[in-house]
C-alpha positions as CSV (number, residue, x, y, z in Angstrom):
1,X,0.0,0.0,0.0
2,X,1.4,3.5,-0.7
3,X,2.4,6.1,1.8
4,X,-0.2,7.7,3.8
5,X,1.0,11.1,2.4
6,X,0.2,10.1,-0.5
7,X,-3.6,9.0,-0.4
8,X,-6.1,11.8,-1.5
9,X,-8.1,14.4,0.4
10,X,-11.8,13.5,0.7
11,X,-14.7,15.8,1.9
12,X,-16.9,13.5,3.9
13,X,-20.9,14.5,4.4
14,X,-23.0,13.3,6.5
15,X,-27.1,12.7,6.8
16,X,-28.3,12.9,10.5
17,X,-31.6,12.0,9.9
18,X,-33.9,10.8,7.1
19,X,-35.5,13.6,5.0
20,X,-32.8,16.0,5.9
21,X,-29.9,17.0,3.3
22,X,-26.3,15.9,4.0
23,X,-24.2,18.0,5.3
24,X,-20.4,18.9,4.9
25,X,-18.8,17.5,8.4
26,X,-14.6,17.7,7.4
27,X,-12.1,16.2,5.4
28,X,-9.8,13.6,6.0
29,X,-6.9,11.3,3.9
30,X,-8.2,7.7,2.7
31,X,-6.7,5.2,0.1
32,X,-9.9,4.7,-1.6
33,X,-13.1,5.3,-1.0
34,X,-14.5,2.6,1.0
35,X,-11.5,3.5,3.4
36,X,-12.9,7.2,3.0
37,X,-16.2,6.0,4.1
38,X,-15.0,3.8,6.6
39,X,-12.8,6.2,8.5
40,X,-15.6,8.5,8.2
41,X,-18.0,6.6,10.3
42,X,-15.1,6.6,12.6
43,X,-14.2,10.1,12.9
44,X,-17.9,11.8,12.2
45,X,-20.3,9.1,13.4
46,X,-19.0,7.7,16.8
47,X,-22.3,8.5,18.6
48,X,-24.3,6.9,16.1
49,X,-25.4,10.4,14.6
50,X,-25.8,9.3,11.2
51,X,-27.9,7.6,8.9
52,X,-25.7,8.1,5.3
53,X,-22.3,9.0,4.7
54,X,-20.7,10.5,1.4
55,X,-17.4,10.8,0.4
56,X,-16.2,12.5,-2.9
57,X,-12.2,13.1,-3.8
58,X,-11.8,16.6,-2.9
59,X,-9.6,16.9,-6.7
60,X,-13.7,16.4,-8.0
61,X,-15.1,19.7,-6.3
62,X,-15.2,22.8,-8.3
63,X,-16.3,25.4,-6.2
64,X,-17.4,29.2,-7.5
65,X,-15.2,32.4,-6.8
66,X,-17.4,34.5,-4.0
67,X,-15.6,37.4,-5.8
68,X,-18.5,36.1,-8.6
69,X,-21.3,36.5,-6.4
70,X,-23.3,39.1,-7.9
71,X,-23.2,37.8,-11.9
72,X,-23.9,34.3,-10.7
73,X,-26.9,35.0,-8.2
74,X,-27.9,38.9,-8.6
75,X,-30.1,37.3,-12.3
76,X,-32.7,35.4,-10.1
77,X,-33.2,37.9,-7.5
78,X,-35.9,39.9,-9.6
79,X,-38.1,36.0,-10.5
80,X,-39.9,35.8,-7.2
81,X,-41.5,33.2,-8.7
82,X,-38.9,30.7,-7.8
83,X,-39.2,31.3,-4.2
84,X,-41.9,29.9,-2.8
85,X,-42.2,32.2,0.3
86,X,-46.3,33.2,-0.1
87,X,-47.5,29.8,0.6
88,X,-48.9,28.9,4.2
89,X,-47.6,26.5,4.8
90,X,-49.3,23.9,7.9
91,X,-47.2,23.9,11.4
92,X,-47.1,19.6,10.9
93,X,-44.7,19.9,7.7
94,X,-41.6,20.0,9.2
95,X,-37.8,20.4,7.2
96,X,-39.1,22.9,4.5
């Protein structure tokens, strides 16, 4: 097996519950990824906090400048249409 220097970065996320989104919990160094996941559950999990794990190779994230803020987002500012925020919406629907 190669050196442990030498094994990728992977972003590990994490699901708490069911119907909730996963969520970015840290990073860590793995072989592969069923080590990534593995060392995950480890690290991120150890109180049973979890229901699904992702891992992705950090070299596979393309992230946007926040210096490109305003030409990326500023365009769907004026369609209030895609913001659903003049329904009522009943107190029993929870995680919207």
């Amino acid at each position: 097996m190669s050196n442990e220097k030498d094994w990728p970065l992977w972003e590990i996320f994490i699901r708490s519950r069911a119907g909730l989104n996963h969520k970015h919990v840290g990073s860590l160094h793995a072989a592969d990824a069923e080590m990534a996941i593995e060392n995950a559950r480890d690290v991120y999990t150890r109180r049973n906090e979890g229901i699904s794990i992702w891992v992705v190779e950090s070299k596979y994230i393309k992230a946007s400048n926040p210096a490109d803020e305003e030409s990326l987002f500023e365009p769907a500012s004026d369609k209030i249409y895609r913001h659903p925020t003049f329904y009522d919406l009943p107190d029993e629907l929870k995680h919207m």
